[in-house]
N, C-alpha and C positions, 0 to 999 in steps of 0.2 A: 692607552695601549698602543704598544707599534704594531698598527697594519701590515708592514711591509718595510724589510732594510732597504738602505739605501742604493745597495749592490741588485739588489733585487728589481728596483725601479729601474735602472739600465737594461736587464738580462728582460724586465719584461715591455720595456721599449722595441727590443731590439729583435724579440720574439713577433710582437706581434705584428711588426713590419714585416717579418718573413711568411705569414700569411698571405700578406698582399704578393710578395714576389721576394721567393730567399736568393735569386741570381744580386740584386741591388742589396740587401742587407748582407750579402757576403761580403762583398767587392769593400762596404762600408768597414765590417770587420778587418779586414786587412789593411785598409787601408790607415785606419786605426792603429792596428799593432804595427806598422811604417811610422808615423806619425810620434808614438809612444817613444819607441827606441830610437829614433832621433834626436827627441828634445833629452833625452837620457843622455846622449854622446855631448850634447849641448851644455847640460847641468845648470844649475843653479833653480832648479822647481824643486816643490814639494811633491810628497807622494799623490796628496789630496789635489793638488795643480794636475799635476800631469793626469792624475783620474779624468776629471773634467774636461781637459781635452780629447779623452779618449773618448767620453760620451758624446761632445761634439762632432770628433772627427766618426764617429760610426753613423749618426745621423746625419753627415753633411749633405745626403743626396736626399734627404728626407722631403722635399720640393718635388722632387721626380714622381713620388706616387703621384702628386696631382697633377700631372702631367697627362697627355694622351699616348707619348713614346714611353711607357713604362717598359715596356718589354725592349727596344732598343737604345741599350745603355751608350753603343758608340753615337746614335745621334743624338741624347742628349748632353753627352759629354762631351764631343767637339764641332756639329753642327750648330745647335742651339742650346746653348747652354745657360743664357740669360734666366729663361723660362723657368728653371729648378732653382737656380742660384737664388732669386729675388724669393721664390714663394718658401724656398726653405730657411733663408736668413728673416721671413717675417713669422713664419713659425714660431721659431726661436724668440723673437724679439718679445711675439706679444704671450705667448703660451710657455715656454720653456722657463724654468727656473735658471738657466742661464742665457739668459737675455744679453748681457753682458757681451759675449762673446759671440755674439750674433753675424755681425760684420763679417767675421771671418769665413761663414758659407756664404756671404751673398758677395765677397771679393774671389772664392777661392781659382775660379778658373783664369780670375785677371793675368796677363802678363804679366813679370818682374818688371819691367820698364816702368809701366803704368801703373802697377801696384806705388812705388817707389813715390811717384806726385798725392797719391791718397793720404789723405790726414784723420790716420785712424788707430786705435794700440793694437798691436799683434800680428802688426803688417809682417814682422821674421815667420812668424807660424803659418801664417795664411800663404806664405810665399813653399814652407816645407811642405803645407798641406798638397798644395797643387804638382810638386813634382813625387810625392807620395802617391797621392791619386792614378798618375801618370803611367809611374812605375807599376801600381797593379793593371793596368790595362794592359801596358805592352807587357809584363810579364805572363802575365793569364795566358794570352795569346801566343808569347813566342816560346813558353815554355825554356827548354833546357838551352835554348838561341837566342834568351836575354841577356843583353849585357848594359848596365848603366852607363857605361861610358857612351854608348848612342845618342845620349845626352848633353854631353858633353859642349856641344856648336851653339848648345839652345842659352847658355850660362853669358848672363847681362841682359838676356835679350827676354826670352821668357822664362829664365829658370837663373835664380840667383845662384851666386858663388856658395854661400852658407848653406841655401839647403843641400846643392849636389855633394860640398865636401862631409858636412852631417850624414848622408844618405850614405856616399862610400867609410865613411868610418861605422856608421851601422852596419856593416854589410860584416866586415875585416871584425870587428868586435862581437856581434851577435849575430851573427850567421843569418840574418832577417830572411836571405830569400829562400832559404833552402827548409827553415821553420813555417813559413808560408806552404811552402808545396807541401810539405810531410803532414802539417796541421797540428803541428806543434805549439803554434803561438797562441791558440787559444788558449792555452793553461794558464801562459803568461798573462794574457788579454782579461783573464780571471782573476787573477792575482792582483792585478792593480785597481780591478772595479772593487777592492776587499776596500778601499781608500779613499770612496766616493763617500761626501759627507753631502745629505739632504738633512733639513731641518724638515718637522711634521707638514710645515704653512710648506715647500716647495714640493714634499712627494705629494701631496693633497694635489698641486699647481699640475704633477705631474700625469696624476692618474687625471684627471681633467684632459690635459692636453692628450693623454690617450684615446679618450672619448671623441674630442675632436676630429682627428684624425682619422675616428673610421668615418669621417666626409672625403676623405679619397676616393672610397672606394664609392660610396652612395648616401647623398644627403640626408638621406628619411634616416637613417641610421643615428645620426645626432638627434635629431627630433625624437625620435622613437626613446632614448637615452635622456637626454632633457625630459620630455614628459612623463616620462616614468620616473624618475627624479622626485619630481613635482609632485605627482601625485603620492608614491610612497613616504615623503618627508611628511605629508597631513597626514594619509592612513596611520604611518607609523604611530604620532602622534596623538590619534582618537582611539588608538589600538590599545596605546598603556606603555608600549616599548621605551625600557630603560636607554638613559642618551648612548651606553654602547652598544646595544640591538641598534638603535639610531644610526648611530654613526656605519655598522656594520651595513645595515641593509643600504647607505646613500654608497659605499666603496659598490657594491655588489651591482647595484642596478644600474649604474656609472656604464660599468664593465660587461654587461650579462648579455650585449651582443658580440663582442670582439669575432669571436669565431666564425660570424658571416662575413671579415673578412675574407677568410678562404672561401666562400662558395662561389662561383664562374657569376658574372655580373648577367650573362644570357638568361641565365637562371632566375636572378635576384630580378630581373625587367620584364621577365615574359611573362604578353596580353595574354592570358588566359592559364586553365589552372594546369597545374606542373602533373607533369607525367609521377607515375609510380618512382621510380629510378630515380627522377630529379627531386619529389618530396623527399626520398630516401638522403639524399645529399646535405638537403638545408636542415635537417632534423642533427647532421655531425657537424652542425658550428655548438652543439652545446656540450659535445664529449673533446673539440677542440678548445673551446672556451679553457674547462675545465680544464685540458692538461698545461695549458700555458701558463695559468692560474697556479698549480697546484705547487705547494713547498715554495711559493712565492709571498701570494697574500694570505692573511688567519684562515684558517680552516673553515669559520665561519661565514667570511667573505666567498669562499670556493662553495661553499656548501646553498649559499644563494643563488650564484650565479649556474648549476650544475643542476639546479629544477625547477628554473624558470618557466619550462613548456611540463611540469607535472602536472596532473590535476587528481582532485582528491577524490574522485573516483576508480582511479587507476588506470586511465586513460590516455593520458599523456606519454611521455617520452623523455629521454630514452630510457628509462627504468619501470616505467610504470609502479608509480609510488602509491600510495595512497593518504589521504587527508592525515591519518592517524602519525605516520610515520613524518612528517612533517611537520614546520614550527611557525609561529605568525609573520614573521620576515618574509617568508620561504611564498605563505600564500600573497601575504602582501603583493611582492611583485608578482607572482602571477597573475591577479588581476591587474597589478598597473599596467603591466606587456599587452594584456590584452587590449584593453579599455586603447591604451594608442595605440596599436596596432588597426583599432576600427577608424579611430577618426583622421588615419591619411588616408588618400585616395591611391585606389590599386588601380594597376592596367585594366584588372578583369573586374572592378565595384567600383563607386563610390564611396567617397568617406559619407558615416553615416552621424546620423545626428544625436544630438543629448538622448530625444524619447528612444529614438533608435538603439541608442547604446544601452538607454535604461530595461527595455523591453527584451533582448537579449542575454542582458548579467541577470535577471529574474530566471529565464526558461535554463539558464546554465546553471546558475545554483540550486534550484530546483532537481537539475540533473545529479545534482552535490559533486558537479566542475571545478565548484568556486566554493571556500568557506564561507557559511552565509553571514557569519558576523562580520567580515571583512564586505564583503559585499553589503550590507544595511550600512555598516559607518559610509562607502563610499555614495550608494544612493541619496542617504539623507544628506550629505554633503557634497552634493556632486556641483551643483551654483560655483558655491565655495569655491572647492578643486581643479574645475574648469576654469575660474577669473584667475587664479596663481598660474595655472598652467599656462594660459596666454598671455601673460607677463614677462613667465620668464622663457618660453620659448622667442618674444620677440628679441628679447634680450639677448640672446641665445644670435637670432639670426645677426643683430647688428655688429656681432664679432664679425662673424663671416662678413656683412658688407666693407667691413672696416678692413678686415686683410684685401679684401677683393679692391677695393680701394688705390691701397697704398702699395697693391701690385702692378695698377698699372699707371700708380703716377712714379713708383720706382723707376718703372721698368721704361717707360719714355723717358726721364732722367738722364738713364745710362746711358740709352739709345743713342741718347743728341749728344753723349757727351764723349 
């Protein structure tokens, strides 16, 4: 079964970075639909080529969210720029189903000059990328008092002859900047994600490296995503669930926080318990989940991730469902969320332990919180559940040490070099 198209898997790339900060996924957008109509004045790509760049070029600053200047886009794009370039071309490298094409955000701020000694393919794009880029800052900025030829002094030295003459024939042929400020080019910018080809193994790659990602914003967020993983692939399992309930419920629980990236991180850290107002907050990352989700991924996959805080007494949120009205998947992850949600440690608790966790899922199903068949598969198995889980959550972490790694042996590299 197709989860999700392929045009889909960009639009919910691209969505769910504007949780974090839609100012840096705009800028990415446009700078995108620059980039598109360029290599168009250029010719000789395919439609499925130039897709691919456009996914690229929308994520180029995708580095930045893990940054600490996320909010100040002029200093990470020409004070320090290193910082985003390396951590979003290893993104790409180890996560993206276009790996391939990686180089090209972790050169894209280089000079023309210096780009020109690098021995790497796609040095022409990476050289278009960077005066695209350029152009939407000063354009944003100077509004109806931009003129490209301002440009013009920088050509050999940081801005090649090909992309500024591509740039001004885009401009004379498709009216790039005046489709920019009207918001016209998203139609276009739509139109060519129709041309984006994933195979099932890369949108799988894809919705993964989504999961990743919400480590931007806060690490437990992977964990939390990993271990529920974990644990709902055994539930599922001892549950009976056909491989596509299976495969539905591993998309959903993958996904089923995305929404806290929108919630303010003061929030997501604060020692002690959250006021009325700020609960009121964190309880609409699951009506955001869902709308990012929705006419995206199967219906089934949204319909996981949209009552993950139910419980089958009708207690939950934000519907107040009840057990009846829901399907084994559904409770699945409800207790996996929970079960890791106990065992990290919070500001205001510790994580608590196996008996701890066991003695708790008893007094909630009791409550009839939790479906208690779902709960006894996971009791009697919980040894089991818990040795997977620590497995593959390490596994999990040694990604992360691996980028963290080869960020800052990039990033000395460049430094000296």
């Amino acid at each position: 079964m197709e989860y999700i198209h392929s045009k889909d898997i960009f639009l919910l790339m691209r969505d769910t970075l504007k949780l974090i900060d839609r100012k840096s996924m705009d800028h990415g957008s446009r700078v995108a639909y620059y980039l598109y109509k360029m290599l168009e004045c250029k010719g000789g790509y395919e439609k499925f080529e130039l897709a691919d760049f456009v996914f690229l070029a929308s994520m180029h600053d995708v580095g930045a969210y893990k940054t600490e200047n996320l909010k100040d886009m002029l200093q990470y794009e020409f004070k320090e720029t290193m910082a985003h370039s390396v951590y979003g071309y290893l993104v790409f490298k180890y996560l993206s189903p276009l790996s391939e094409l990686a180089k090209i955000i972790l050169y894209h701020h280089m000079d023309y000059s210096q780009l020109q000694g690098m021995d790497f393919e796609h040095k022409d794009i990476t050289a278009c990328l960077n005066l695209a880029e350029k152009v939407d800052i000063y354009a944003t900025i100077l509004g109806d008092k931009f003129d490209v030829n301002r440009f013009r002094k920088h050509i050999g030295t940081i801005l090649s002859q090909e992309s500024f003459d591509l740039f001004r024939e885009a401009i004379e042929k498709y009216d790039v900047i005046n489709k920019v400020q009207s918001g016209d080019y998203k139609t276009e910018l739509d139109e060519i994600a129709e041309y984006m080809i994933f195979t099932n193994a890369d949108k799988k790659k894809s919705i993964e490296m989504l999961m990743y990602t919400q480590g931007f914003k806060e690490e437990s967020l992977v964990f939390n995503a990993v271990t529920c993983t974990c644990i709902a692939e055994i539930l599922g399992q001892k549950a009976g669930l056909n491989e596509l309930e299976r495969e539905q419920l591993y998309y959903g629980t993958l996904l089923h926080d995305i929404g806290m990236l929108a919630i303010p991180s003061g929030i997501m850290d604060a020692p002690r318990n959250l006021t009325p107002e700020e609960y009121k907050k964190v309880k609409m990352h699951v009506l955001l989940a869902e709308k990012v989700l929705k006419n995206r991924m199967a219906e089934e996959v949204v319909g996981i991730v949209a009552t993950h805080h139910e419980r089958g007494d009708g207690s939950g949120y934000p519907r107040g469902l009840k057990e009846a009205q829901m399907n084994r998947s559904q409770w699945i992850l409800q207790l996996a969320d929970s079960v890791s949600a106990l065992l990290v440690e919070k500001t205001y608790r510790p994580a608590l332990d196996r008996d701890e966790v066991r003695m708790l899922l008893r007094k909630e199903a009791e409550k009839g919180k939790y479906n208690n068949m779902i709960v006894n598969l996971f009791l009697d198995g919980q040894s089991e559940i818990m040795d997977y889980v620590k497995t593959r959550v390490d596994k999990t972490l040694v990604t992360y040490h691996k980028l963290n790694q080869q960020y800052r042996k990039v990033s000395k590299k460049l430094g000296q070099s």
